[in-house]
Backbone bond lengths (Angstrom), bond angles and torsions (degrees), N, CA, C in turn:
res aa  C-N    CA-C-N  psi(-1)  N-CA   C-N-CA  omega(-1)  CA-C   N-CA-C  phi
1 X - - - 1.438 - - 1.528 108.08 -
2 X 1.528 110.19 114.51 1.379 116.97 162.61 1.635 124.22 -65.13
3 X 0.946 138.15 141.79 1.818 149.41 131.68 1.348 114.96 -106.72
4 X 1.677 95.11 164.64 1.452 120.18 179.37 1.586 118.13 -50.90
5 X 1.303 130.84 141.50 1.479 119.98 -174.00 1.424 88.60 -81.46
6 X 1.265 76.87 165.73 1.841 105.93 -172.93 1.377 103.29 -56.56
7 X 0.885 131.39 -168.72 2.081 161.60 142.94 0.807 140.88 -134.11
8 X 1.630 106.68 96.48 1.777 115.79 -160.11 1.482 110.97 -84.61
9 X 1.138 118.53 159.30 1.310 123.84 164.01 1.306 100.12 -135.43
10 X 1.888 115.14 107.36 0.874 118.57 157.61 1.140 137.12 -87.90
11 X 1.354 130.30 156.08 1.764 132.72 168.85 1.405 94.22 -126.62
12 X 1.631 98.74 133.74 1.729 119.80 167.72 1.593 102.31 -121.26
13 X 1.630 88.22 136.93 1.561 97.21 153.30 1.276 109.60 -136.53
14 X 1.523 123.56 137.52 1.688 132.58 156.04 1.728 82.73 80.69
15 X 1.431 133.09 29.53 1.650 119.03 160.30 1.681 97.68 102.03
16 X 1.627 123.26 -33.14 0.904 100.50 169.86 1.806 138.88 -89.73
17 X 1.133 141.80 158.30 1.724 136.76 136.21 1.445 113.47 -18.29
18 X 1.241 130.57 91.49 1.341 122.16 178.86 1.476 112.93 -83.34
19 X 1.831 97.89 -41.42 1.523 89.45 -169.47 2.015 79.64 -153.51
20 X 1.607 103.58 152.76 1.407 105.13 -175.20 1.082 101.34 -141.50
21 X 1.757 135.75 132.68 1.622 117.74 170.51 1.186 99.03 -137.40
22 X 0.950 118.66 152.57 1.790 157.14 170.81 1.680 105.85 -105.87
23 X 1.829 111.44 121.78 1.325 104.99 -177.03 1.809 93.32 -128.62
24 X 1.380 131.06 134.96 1.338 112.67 162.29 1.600 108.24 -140.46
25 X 1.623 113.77 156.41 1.039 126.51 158.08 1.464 122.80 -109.12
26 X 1.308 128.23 101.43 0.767 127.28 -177.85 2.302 119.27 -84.20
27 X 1.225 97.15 121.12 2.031 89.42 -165.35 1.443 116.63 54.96
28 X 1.349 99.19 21.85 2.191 96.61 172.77 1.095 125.48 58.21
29 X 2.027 104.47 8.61 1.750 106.58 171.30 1.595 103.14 -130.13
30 X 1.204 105.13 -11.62 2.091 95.56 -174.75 2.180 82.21 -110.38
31 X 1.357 84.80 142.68 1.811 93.22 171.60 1.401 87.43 -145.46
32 X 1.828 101.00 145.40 1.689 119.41 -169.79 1.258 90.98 -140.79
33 X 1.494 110.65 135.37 1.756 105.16 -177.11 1.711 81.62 -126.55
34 X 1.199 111.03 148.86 1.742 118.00 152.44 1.137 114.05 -122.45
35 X 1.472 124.22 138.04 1.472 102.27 -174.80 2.206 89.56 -130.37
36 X 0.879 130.23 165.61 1.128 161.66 160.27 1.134 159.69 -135.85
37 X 1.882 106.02 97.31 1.750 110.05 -166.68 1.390 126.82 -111.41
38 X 1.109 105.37 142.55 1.759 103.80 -173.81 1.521 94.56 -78.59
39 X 1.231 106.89 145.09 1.867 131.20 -178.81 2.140 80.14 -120.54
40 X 1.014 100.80 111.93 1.686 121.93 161.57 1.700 118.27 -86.46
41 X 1.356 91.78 -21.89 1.574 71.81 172.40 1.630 108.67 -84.65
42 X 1.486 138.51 -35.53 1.323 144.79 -151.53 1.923 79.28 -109.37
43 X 1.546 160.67 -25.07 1.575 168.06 155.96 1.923 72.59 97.74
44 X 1.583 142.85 51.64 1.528 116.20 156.54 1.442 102.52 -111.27
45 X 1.194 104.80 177.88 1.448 138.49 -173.73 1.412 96.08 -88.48
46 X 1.749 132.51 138.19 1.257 132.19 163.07 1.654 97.76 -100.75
47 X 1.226 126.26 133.63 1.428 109.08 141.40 1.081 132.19 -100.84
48 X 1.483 153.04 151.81 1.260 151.08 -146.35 1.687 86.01 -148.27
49 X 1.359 113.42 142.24 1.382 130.89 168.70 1.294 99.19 -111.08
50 X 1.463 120.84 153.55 1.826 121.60 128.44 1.211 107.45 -169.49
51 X 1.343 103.22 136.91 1.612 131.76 169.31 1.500 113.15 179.10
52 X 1.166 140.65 -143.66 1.279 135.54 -155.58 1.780 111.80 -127.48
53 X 1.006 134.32 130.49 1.396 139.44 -152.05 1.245 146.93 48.24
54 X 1.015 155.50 -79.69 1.502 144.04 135.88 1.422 118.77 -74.22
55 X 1.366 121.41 -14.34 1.522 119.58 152.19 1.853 136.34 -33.79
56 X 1.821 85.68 -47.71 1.559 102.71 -170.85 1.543 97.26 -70.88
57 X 1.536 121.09 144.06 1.697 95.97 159.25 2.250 80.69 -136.01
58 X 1.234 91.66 147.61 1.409 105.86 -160.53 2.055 109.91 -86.34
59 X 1.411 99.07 -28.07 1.326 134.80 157.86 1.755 130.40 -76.43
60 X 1.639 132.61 100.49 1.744 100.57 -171.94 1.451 113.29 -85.82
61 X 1.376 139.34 167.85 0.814 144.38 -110.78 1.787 91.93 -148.43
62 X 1.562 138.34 102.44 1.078 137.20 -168.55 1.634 109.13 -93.20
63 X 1.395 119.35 142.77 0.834 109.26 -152.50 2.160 80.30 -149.63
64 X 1.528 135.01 172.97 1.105 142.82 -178.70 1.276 110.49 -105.09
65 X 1.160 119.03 -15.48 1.621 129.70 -175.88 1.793 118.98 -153.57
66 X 1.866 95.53 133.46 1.536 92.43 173.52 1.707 112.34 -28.14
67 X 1.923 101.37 -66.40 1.226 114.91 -166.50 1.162 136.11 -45.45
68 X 2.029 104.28 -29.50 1.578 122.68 146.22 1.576 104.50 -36.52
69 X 1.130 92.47 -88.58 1.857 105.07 -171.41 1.539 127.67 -27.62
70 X 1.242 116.75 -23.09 1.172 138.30 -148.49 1.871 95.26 -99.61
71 X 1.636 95.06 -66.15 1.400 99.64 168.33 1.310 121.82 -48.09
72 X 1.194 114.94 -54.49 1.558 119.99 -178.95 1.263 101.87 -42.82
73 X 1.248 119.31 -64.57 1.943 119.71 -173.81 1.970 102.16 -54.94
74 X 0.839 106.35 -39.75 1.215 95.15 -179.76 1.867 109.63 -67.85
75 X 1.056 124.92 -31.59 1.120 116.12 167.73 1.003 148.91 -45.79
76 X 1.950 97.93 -43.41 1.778 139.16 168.10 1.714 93.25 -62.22
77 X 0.890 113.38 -56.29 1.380 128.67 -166.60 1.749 90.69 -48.19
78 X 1.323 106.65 -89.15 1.177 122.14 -159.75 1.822 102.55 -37.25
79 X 1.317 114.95 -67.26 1.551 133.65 172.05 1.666 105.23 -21.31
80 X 1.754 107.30 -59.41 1.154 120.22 -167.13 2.016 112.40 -63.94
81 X 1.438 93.80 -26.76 1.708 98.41 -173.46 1.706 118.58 -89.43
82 X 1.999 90.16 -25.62 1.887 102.26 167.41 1.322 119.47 -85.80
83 X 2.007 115.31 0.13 1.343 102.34 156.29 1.491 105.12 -93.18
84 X 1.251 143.93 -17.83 1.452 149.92 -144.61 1.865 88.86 -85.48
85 X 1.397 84.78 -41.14 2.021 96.92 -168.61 1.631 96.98 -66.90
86 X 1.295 121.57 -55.49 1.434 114.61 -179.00 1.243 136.35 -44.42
87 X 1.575 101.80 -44.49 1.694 127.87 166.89 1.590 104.66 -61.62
88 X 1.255 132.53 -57.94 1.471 125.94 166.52 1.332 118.07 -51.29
89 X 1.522 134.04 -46.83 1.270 125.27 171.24 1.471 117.44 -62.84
90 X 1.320 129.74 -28.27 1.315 130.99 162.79 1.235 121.72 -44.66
91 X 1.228 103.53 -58.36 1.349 106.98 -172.16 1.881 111.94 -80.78
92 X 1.037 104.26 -15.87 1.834 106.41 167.63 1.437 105.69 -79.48
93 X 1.531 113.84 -14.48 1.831 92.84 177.02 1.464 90.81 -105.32
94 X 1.270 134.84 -21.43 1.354 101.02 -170.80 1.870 98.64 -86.00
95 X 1.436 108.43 -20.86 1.911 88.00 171.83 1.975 115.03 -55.54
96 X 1.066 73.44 -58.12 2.032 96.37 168.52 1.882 101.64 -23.55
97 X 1.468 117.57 -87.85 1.036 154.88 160.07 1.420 103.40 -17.62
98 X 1.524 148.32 -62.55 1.594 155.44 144.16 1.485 110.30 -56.59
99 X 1.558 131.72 4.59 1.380 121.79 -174.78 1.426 93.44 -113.77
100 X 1.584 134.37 -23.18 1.577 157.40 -163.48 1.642 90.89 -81.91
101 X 1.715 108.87 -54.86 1.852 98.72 -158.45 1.784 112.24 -75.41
């Protein structure tokens, strides 16, 4: 299952990605922010989650590269929209399913 690519907003300083975020609303009731900061002293990637269930991660997530980081959110992302899709198809077969008897 495909989705939409992300939308970064990057900030550089001195050549590098300092800090990168991704904000979405998905139907004007689920919002997913990713945010991503370079730590210069250790050169990793932080990732930061937030939104609501396996979205949030309370811990960030180090990674060697923006482009690491980036993917990863897209993963959460993706994961997060093929359970969103399941929960909507559920509930269209069981309306479906009580509209049949």
């Amino acid at each position: 299952m495909q989705f939409k690519e992300l939308e970064w907003k990057d900030i550089t300083s001195d050549g590098v990605i300092a800090c990168s975020t991704c904000e979405l609303s998905i139907c004007g009731w689920i919002k997913i922010e990713f945010r991503i900061n370079h730590e210069s002293k250790e050169n990793k990637y932080y990732l930061y989650s937030f939104g609501k269930g396996g979205i949030r991660r309370l811990e960030p997530v180090k990674y060697d590269s923006v482009e690491s980081a980036k993917n990863a959110a897209y993963r959460i992302y993706s994961n997060e929209m093929a359970r969103i899709k399941k929960a909507v198809d559920f509930l269209i077969y069981t309306e479906s399913s009580i509209e049949d008897d």
